[in-house]
C-alpha positions in Angstrom: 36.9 125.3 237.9 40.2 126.7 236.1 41.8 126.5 239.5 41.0 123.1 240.5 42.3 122.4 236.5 44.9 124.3 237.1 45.9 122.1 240.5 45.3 118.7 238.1 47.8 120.0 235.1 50.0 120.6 238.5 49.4 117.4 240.2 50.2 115.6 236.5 53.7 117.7 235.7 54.9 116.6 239.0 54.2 113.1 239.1 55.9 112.8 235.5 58.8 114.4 236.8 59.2 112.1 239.4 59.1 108.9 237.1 61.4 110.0 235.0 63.9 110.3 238.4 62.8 107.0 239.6 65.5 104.4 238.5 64.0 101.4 235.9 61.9 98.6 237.0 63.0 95.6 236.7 60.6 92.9 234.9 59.6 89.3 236.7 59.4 86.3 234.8 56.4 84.5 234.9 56.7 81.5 236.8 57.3 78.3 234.8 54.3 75.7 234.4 54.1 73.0 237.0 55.9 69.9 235.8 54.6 66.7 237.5 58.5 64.9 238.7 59.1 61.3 236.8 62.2 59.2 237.3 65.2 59.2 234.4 64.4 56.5 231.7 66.3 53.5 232.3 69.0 52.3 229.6 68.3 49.7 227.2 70.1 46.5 227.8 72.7 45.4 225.5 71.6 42.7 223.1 72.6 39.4 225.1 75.8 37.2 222.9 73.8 34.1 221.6 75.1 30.8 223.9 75.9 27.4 222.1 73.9 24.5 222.8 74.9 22.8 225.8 74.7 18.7 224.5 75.1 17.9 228.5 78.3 15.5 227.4 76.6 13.4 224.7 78.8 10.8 223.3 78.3 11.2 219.7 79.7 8.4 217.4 81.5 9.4 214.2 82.3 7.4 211.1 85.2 8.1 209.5 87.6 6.0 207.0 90.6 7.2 209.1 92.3 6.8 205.4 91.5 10.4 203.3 94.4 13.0 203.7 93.9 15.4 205.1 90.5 15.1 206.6 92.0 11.9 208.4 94.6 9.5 208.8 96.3 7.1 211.4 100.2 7.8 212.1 101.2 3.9 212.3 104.3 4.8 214.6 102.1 6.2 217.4 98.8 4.4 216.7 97.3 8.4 216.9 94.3 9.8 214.5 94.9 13.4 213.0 93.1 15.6 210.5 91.2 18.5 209.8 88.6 16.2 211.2 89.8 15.6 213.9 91.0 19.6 214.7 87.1 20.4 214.1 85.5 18.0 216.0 87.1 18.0 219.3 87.1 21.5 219.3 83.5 21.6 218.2 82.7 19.0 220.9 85.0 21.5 223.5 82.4 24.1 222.6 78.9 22.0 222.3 80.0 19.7 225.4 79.9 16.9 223.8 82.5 13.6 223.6 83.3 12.3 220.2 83.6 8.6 219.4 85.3 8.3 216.7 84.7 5.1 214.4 86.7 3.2 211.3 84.3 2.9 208.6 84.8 2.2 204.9 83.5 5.1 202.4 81.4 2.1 200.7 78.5 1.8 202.6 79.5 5.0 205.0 76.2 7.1 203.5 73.9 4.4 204.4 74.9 2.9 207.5 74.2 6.9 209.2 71.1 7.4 207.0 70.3 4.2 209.3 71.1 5.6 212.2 74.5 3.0 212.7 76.3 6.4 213.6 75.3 10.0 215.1 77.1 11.5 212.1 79.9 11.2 209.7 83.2 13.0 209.0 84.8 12.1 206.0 85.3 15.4 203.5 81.5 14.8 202.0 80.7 16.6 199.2 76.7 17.9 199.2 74.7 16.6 196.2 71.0 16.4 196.2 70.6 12.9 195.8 72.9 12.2 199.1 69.9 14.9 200.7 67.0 12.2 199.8 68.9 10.2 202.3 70.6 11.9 205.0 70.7 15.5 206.9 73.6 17.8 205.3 75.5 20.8 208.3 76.0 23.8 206.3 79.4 23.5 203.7 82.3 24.1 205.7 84.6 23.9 202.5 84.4 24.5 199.3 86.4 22.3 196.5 87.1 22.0 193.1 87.7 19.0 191.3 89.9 18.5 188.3 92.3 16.3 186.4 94.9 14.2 187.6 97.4 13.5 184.7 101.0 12.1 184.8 103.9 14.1 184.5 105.7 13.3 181.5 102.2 13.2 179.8 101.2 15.9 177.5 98.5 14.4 175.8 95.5 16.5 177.7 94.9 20.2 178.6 91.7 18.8 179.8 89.0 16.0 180.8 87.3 16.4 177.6 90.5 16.2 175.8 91.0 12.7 177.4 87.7 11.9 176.7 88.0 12.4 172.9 90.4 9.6 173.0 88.6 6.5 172.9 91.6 4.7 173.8 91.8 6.6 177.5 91.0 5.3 180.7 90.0 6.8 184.0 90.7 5.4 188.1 87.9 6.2 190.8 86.9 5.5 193.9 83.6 3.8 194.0 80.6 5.6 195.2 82.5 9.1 195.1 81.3 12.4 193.4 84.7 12.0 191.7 83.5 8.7 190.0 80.3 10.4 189.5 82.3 13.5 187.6 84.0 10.9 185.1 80.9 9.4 184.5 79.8 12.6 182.2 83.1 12.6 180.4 83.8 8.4 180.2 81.3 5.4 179.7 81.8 3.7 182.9 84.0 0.6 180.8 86.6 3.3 180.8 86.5 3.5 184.7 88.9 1.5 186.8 86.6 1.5 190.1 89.0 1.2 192.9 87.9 0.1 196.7 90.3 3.2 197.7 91.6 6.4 196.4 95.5 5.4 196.7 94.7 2.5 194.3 93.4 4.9 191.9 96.5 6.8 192.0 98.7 3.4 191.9 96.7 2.5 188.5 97.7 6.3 187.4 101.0 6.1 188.7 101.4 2.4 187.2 100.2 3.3 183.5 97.5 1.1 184.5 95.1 4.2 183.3 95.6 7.8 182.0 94.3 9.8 184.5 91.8 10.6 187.6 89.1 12.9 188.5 90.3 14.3 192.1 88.9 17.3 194.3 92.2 19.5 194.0 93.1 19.7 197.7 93.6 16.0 197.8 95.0 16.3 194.2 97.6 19.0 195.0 98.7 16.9 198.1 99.4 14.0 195.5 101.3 16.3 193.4 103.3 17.3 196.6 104.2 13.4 196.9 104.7 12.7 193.6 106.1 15.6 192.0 108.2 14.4 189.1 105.1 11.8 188.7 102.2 13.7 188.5 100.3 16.7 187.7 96.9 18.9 187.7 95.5 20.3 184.2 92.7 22.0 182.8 90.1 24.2 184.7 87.8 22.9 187.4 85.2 20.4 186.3 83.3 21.0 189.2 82.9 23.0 191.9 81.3 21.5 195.1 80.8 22.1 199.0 81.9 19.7 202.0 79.7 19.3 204.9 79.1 16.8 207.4 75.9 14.3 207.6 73.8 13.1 210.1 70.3 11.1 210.2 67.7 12.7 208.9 65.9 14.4 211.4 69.2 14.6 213.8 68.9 16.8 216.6 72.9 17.6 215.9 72.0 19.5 212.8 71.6 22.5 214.4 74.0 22.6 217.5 76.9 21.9 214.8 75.8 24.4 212.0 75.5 27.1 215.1 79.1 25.9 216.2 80.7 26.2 212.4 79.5 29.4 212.3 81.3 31.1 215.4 84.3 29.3 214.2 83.9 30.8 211.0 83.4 34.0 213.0 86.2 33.6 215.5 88.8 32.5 213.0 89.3 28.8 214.0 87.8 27.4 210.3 90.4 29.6 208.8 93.6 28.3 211.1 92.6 24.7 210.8 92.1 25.2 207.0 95.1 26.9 206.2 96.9 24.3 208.8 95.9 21.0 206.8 94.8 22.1 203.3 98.4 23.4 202.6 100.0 20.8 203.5 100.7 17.7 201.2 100.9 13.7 201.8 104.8 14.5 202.2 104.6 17.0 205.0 101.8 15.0 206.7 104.2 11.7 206.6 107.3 14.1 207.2 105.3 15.0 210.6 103.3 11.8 211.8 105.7 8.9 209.7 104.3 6.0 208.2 100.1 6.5 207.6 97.9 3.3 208.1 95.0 2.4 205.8 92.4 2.8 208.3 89.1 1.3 207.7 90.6 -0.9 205.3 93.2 -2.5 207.4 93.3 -6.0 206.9 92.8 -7.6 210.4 95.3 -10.7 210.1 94.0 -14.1 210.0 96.2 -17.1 211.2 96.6 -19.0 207.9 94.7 -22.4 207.6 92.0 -21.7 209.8 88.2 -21.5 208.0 88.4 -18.1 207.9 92.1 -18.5 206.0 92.5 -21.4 204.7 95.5 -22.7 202.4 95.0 -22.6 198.8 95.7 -25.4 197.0 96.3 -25.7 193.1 96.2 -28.3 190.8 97.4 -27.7 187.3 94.2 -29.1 184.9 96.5 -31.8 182.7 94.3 -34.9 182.7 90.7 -35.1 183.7 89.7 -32.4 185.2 86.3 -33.5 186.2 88.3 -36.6 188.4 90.7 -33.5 190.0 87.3 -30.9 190.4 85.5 -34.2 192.2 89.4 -35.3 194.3 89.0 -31.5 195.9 87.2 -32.2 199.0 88.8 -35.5 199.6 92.0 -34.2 199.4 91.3 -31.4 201.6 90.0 -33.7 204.2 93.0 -35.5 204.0 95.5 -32.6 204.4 93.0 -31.6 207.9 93.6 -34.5 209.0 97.3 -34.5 208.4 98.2 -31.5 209.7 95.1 -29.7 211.4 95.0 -27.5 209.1 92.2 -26.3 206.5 92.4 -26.0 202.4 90.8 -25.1 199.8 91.7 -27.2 196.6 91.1 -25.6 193.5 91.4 -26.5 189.5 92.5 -23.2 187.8 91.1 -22.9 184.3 94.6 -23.3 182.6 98.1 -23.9 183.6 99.0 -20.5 182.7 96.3 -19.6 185.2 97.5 -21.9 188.0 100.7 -20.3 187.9 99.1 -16.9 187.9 97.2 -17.3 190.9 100.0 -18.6 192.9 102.1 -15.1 191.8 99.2 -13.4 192.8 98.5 -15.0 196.1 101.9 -15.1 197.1 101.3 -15.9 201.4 98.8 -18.8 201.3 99.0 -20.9 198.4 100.2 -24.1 197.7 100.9 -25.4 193.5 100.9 -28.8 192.0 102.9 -27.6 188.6 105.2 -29.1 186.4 109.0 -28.7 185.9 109.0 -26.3 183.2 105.8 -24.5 185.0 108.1 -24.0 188.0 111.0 -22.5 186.3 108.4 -19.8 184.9 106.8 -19.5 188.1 110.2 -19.1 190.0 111.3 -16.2 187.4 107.7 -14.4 187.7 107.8 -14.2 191.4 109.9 -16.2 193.4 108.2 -19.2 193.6 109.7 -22.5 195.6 110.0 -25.8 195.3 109.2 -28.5 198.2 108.9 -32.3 196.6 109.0 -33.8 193.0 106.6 -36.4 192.7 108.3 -40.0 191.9 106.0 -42.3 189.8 107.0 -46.0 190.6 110.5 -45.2 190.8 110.9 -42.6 188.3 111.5 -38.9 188.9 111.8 -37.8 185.4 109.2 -38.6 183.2 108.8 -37.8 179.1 107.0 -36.2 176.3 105.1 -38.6 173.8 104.2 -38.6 169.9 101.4 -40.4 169.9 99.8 -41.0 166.2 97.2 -43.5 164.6 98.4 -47.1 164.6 97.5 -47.6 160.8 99.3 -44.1 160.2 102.4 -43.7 157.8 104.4 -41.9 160.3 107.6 -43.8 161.6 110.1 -41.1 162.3 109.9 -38.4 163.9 111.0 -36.5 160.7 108.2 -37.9 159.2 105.6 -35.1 161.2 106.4 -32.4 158.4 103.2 -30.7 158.2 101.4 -32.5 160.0 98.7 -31.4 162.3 99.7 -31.3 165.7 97.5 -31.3 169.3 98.5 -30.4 172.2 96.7 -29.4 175.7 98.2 -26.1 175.5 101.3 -24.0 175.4 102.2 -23.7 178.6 102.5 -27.3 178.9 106.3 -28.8 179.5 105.3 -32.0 177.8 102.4 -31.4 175.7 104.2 -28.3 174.0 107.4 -27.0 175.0 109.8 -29.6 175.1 108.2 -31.4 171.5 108.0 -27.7 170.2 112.3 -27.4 171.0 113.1 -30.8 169.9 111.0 -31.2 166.5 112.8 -27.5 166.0 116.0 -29.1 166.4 115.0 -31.7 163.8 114.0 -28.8 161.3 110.8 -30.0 161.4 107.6 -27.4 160.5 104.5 -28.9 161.6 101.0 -27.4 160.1 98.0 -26.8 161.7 98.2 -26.6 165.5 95.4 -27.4 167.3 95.1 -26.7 171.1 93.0 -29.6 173.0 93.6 -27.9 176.8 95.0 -31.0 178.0 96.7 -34.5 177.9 93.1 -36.5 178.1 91.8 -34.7 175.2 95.1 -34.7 172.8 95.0 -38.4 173.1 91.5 -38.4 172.5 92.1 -36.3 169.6 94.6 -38.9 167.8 91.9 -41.5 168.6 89.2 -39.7 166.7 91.3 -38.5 164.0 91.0 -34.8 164.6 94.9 -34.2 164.2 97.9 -36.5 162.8 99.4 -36.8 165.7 99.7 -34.9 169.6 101.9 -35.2 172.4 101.0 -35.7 176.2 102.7 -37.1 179.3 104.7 -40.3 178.9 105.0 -42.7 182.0 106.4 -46.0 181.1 104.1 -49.6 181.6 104.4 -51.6 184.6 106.1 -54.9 183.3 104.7 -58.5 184.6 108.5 -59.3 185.5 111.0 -56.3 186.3 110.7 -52.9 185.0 111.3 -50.9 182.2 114.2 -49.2 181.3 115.9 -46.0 179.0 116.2 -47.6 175.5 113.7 -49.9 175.6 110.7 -49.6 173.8 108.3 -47.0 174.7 105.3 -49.0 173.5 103.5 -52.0 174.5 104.6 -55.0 172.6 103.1 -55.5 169.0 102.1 -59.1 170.1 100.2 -58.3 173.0 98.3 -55.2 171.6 95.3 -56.9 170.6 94.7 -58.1 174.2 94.5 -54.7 175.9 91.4 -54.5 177.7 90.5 -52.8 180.7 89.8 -54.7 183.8 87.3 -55.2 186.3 89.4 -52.6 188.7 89.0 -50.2 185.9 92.9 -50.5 184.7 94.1 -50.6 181.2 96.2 -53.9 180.7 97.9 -55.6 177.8 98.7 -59.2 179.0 100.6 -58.6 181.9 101.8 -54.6 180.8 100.0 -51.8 182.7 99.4 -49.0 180.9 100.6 -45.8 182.6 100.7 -43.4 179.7 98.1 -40.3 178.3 96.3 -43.2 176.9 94.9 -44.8 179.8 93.2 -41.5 180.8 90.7 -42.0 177.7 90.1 -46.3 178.6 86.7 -45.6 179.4 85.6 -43.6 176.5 87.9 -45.5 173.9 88.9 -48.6 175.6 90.5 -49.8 172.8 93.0 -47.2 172.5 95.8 -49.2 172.6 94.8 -50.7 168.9 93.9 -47.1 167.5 97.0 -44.9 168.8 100.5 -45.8 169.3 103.8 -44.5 170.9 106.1 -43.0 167.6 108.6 -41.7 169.7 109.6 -40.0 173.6 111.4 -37.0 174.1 114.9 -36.6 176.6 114.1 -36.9 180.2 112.0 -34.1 182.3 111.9 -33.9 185.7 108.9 -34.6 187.6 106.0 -32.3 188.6 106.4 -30.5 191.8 104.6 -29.4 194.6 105.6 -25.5 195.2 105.1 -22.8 197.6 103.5 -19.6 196.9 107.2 -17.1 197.5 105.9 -15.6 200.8 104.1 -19.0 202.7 105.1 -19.1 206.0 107.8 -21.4 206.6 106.8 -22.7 209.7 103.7 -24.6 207.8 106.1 -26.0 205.3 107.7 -29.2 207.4 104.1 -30.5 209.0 102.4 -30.2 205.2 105.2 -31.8 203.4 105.8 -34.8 205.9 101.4 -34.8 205.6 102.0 -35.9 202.0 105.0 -38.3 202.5 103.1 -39.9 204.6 99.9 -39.9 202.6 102.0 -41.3 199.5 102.8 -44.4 201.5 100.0 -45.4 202.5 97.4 -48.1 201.1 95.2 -45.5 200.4 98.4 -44.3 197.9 99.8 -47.3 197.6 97.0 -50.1 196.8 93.6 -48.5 196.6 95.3 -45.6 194.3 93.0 -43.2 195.3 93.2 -39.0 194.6 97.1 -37.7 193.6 98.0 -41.4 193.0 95.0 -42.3 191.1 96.0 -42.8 187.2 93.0 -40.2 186.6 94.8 -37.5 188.6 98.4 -37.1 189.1 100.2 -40.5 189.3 102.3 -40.0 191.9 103.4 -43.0 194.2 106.1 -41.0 196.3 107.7 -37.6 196.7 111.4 -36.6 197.4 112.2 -32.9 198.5 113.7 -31.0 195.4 115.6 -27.7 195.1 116.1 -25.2 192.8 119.5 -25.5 190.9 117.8 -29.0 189.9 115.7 -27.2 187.9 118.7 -25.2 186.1 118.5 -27.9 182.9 115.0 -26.7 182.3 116.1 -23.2 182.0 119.0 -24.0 179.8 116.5 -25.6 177.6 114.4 -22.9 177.7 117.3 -20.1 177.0 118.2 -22.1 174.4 114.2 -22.3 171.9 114.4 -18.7 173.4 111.2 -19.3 175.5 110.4 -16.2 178.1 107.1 -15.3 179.4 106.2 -12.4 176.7 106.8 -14.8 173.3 105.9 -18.7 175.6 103.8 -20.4 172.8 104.5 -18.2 170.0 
């Protein structure tokens, strides 16, 4: 037992022995798990770049007024549209492919004509309001604006709008239908608004000292300052601050494509190159670049003058009945047609003052009837010319009368001392101006004057014994046997006055005298004139009334219209059945002979001489 223990403890010693002899073992990893094999996760794509609209080369049709700097504008020289407009659009088109139409509208009715689908859009530097929004589609603002005040230079009155509002005295210039004319509606009632069909006229009423200032959205307002430097200027802080954007139908399918296409170019930079490339740059610079600028939509197309769509004006001063002249119109247009082919208008301005007004302001189309003294103020207001002075059986020249009450007291004309005086008015040659000089001459201080507005009604006056005496147009009687003569008297004989009468031809005779004068206008309402009102006295010789041109008519219409009435005053509708210019009722005249200027030069020396001008005429 011990030995076979004794061979064990043996057996265990040598086996220990041996391990510790035996080099280390070296430990195994356990194998890793089975993984099953799956392919690499593939990348995740790149968000794709958003692609404009493609409009498959639409023709879109754009209104535009081709006459607001520096959205858009025509360069005359080349007949070539520009603009920041215009830099958008055909680039925005480029992109969208798209082909733009451009159209001339005016700004007027430009809202409503594309909220009625007339055009795909407009382009025209729109501002955004919510009442615009009721009736068309706005893009998204490509702009934003400012408006304030347009003053001129020299004037220091206003640091503001509401400084030039406090003045009650202060007027503004707008264009019509604008947010501008909106703006001065909260400062002015709109009585102090000028409303203008375009913006330049605005400025010309600013510029003219026709008005104190404008409300203007300070790009264009900057560019005006550029223009007009030593003219104009901006004050006071913004009144408003708006957004431009472009309109469209409402319900337009272009909304979209164009607000996707502003904003890459607000993105890519191009907003900012065409915006720093037009809205620096002022009306000089643009005209410096492109020369003379057209008015666009509101070029005039021109109309060949005396044609129905331009027909010649024709003027007739209102001196005797005006309802005979205002009833003569369409006969004596039908007369000049068929004269000459061509077409009239005849007209009966309210006053002579009036007459000659119309013809300054017309100056290309307009034919006047005026007198002597009415053409030498016509000629110094604006160039006015003469053509024919009427003749009045054998007379150029005819007179002033001072017709008073037969039973009246008055034999000189000294005698007129405070007296009331009528007269048609005083713009009249021989109802005012030449009695006015002469009775000054005399010394003589009438009293009350009384103005009738013409020769029919001064004589009528006299008659009813509304004034002491007045004085109208003097031509001298026909005579049963020769004629009458300077020096003779002016009057019909005392011994025949009780005959006057008018006739069954509807003339005023005494015996065998015709009466010619103021007096006969009134036969039918007093025809017993001639035994209420007599003849104290005539005044130096005037020259006849003319028939004038208008400074600019064309003179190539001049020789067929003047050769028209020639002929007309020879003729038996002239000459025996005295019918429209020859009639009694109208004008008189039984011929015409050309006149010139320089004949008129005695007129002017009269009127140099009472100091008559056009600021003090009548005072």
């Amino acid at each position: 037992m011990k030995k076979l223990f004794l061979l064990i403890s043996i057996l265990i010693m040598a086996s220990m022995v041996l391990a510790a002899c035996a080099p280390a073992a070296t430990p195994t990893e356990a194998p890793p798990p089975e993984v099953e094999e799956t392919e690499p996760p593939e990348p995740e794509p790149e968000p794709e770049e958003e692609m404009l609209p493609d409009l498959g080369g639409r023709v879109i049709t754009v209104a535009v007024e081709n006459a607001y700097i520096p959205f858009n504008f025509e360069a005359l020289a080349t007949g070539e549209s520009a603009g920041w407009d215009y830099d958008f659009l055909d680039e925005a088109c480029a992109r969208l492919n798209c082909v733009v139409d451009y159209i001339e509208f005016g700004w007027d009715t430009m809202i409503a004509s594309v909220a009625d689908g007339q055009f795909d859009m407009a382009a025209d530097g729109i501002t955004i309001t919510e009442e615009r929004a009721k009736q068309v589609d706005y893009s998204d603002g490509y702009v934003s604006i400012d408006q304030r005040l347009l003053v001129r230079f020299d004037d220091d009155r206003f640091e503001s709008a509401d400084d030039l509002a406090a003045d009650d005295s202060t007027l503004l210039a707008e264009q019509v239908g604008t947010t501008n004319y909106n703006a001065a509606l909260k400062f002015l009632p709109d009585d102090r608004i000028l409303a203008t069909d375009t913006f330049p006229l605005a400025i010309q009423a600013l510029r003219s000292g026709d008005v104190d200032g404008v409300i203007i959205d300070e790009i264009a307002g900057l560019g005006y300052v550029g223009v007009y430097a030593n003219e104009l200027k901006l004050v006071g802080p913004s009144i408003s601050f708006d957004e431009l954007g472009f309109i469209f139908p409402q319900g337009s399918d272009l909304v979209d494509p164009f607000n996707a296409v502003l904003a890459e170019m607000d993105a890519d930079g191009f907003l900012a190159e065409i915006n720093a490339k037009w809205f620096k740059m002022s009306e000089d610079d643009i005209v410096a670049l492109f020369g003379e600028l057209g008015s666009g939509a509101y070029e005039e197309e021109e109309v060949e003058l005396g044609t129905e769509d331009n027909p010649i004006q024709v003027l007739f001063v209102p001196s005797v009945n005006v309802d005979v002249m205002i009833e003569s119109g369409d006969a004596i247009e039908e007369m000049l047609n068929e004269a000459t082919g061509l077409v009239y208008e005849v007209s009966v301005p309210t006053s002579y003052a009036a007459t000659l007004e119309e013809m300054c302001a017309s100056p290309t189309d307009t034919i006047g009837f005026i007198p002597a003294m009415g053409y030498a103020l016509a000629s110094n207001m604006c160039g006015v010319e003469p053509a024919l002075a009427s003749s009045r059986y054998g007379w150029n020249v005819y007179w002033a009368q001072y017709l008073v009450a037969r039973d009246s007291e008055f034999q000189t004309l000294e005698d007129l001392e405070g007296a009331t005086w009528g007269f048609g008015e005083t713009t009249s040659t021989s109802g005012f101006l030449v009695p006015a000089a002469e009775l000054a001459d005399l010394g003589v201080t009438t009293g009350e004057q009384v103005e009738t507005g013409g020769h029919t009604a001064s004589a009528l006056a006299v008659y009813n014994g509304e004034v002491d005496f007045a004085t109208t147009f003097f031509s001298p009687a026909l005579l049963p046997e020769g004629s009458w003569a300077l020096g003779d008297p002016p009057d019909i004989p005392d011994e025949l006055v009780e005959e006057c009468a008018v006739t069954d031809d509807d003339k005023l005779f005494c015996g065998g005298y015709r009466v010619l004068d103021a007096r006969a206008s009134i036969r039918e309402q007093a025809p017993d004139v001639i035994q209420k009102v007599r003849i104290l006295d005539i005044s130096n010789e005037i020259p006849n009334d003319t028939m004038s041109w208008s400074p600019e008519f064309p003179d190539e219409l001049k020789d067929v219209i003047v050769q028209a009435i020639i002929d007309y005053l020879a003729s038996d509708a002239c000459q025996v059945d005295e019918e429209l210019i020859c009639s009694v009722d109208f004008y008189n005249w039984t011929a015409a002979e050309p006149i010139f200027d320089e004949n008129f030069d005695g007129i002017r020396i009269l009127m140099e001489a009472q100091g008559i001008t056009l600021e003090n005429i009548g005072e």
